[in-house]
C-alpha positions in Angstrom: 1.3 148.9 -37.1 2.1 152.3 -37.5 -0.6 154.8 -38.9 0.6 156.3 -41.8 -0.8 159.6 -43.9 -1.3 160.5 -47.3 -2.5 163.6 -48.8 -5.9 163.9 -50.9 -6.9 166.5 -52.4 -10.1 167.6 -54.4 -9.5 167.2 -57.9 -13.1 168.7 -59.2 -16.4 169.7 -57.7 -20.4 168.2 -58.5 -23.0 170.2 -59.7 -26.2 168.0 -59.3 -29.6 169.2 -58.8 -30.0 166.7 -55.9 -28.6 168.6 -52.5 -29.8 165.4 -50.2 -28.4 162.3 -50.6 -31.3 160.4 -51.3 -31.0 156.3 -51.8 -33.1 155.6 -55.4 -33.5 156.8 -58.9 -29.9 158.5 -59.5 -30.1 157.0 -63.3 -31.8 159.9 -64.8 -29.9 162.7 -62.7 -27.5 164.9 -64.7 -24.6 166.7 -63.0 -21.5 168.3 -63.5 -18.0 167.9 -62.8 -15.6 170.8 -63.1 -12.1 170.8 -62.5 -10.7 173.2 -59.5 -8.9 175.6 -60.7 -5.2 173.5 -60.2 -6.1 171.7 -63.2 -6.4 172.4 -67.3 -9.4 171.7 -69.4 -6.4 169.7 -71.1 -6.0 167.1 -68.4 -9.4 166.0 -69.3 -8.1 165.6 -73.4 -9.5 162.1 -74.6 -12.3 161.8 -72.3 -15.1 162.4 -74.7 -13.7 159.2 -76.4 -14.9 157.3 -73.5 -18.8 156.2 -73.0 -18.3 156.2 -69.4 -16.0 157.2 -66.1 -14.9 155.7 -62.9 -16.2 158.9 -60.3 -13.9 158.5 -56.8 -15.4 161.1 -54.3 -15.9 162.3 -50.7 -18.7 161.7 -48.9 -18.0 165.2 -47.0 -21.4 165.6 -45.2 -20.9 162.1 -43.5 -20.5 163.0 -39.8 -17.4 161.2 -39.1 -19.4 160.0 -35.5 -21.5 157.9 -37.8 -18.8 155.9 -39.5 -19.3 152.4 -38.6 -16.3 150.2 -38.8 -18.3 146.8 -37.9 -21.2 145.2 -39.7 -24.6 146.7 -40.1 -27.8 146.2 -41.6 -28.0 147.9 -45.1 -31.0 150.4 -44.9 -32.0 149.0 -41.6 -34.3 146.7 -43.2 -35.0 144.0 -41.2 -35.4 141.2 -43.4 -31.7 141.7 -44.4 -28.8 140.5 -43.1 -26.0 142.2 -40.9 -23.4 142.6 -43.4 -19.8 144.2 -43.0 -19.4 147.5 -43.9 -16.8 147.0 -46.5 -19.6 144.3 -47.6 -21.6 147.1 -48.6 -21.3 150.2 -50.3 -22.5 152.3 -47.5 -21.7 156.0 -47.3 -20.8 155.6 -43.9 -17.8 154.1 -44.4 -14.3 154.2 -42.3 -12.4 156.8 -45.3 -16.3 158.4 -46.5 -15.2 157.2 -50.2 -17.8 157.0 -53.1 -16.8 155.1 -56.2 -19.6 155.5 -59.3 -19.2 154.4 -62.5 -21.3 157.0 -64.7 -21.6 158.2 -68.8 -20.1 160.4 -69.9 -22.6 162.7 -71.7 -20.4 165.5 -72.7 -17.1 167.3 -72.0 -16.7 170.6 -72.2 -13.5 172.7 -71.3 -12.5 171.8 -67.6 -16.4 170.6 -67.4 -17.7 167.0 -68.0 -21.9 166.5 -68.1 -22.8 163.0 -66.9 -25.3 160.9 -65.9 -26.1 158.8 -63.0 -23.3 159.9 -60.9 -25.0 158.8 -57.2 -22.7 162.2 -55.6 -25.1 165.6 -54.2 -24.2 169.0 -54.9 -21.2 170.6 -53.7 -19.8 166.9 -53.5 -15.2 166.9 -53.5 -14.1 164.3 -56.5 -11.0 162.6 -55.9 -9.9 161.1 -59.0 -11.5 160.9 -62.3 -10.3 157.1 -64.7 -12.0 156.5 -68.1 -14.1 153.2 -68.1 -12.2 150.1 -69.7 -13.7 147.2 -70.0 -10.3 145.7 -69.6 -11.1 146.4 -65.9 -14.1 144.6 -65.8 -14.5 141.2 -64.2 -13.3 138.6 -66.2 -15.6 136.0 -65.0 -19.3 136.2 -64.2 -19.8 138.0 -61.0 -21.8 136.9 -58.3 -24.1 139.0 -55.3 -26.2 138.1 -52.5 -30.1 138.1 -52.9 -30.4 141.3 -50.9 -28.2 143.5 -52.5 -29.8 142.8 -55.9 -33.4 143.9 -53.7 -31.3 147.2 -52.7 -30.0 148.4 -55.7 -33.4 147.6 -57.8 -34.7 151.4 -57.7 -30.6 152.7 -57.1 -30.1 153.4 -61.0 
């Protein structure tokens, strides 16, 4: 197969008083995201409607040595499995992308406050998409036993 290219570009920026990506308790943390200068407070029009947004971004200070492509074990805790990376939401991942689903507290100009957006300071956003429920899983969803004792302090 032939490897084919797209361009990316950074859409809007993070300001979030956490500057280490640290694993737990992103629920409470505030930040910002503010538009790069490419784009008008209007293209953000409507938002405020929403009660939360769909937060694509870069994991830019993943060393790209450290992507793993294979299976791992999440956290390195031994009492969990080897899972697949793309059977994880790890940030070392093949393209570094982080996907959050946040609230939207306010928006202001080219500016939106939300909360418990899992991205550090400085972070590149991608793309920006409103929440709909519409989106959501139809059915009931269902998770492995570990990943529900990972994510118990994420949020």
């Amino acid at each position: 197969m032939t490897e084919r290219t797209f361009e990316v570009r950074e859409i809007a920026t993070v300001s979030s008083p956490r500057d280490v990506a640290i694993d737990d308790d992103w629920g409470a943390v505030e930040s910002l995201i503010t538009l790069v200068d490419d784009y008008p407070a209007e293209a953000l029009a409507g938002l405020d409607e929403f009660s939360h947004l769909e937060v694509i971004f870069l994991f830019d200070r993943v060393d790209p040595a450290t992507v793993t492509t294979g299976a791992r074990v999440p956290r390195n805790n031994p009492v969990w499995p080897a899972v697949g990376i793309f059977a994880q939401r790890a940030r070392n991942r093949p393209n570094r992308l982080g996907l959050c689903t946040c609230e939207v507290v306010a928006v202001d100009d080219r500016t939106i406050r939300v909360r418990g957006l899992d991205a550090i300071d400085g972070t590149p956003v991608l793309d920006l998409k409103p929440y709909l429920a519409e989106f959501a899983p139809r059915r009931a969803t269902t998770q492995p036993a570990w990943s529900h004792e990972l994510m118990a302090e994420y949020f």
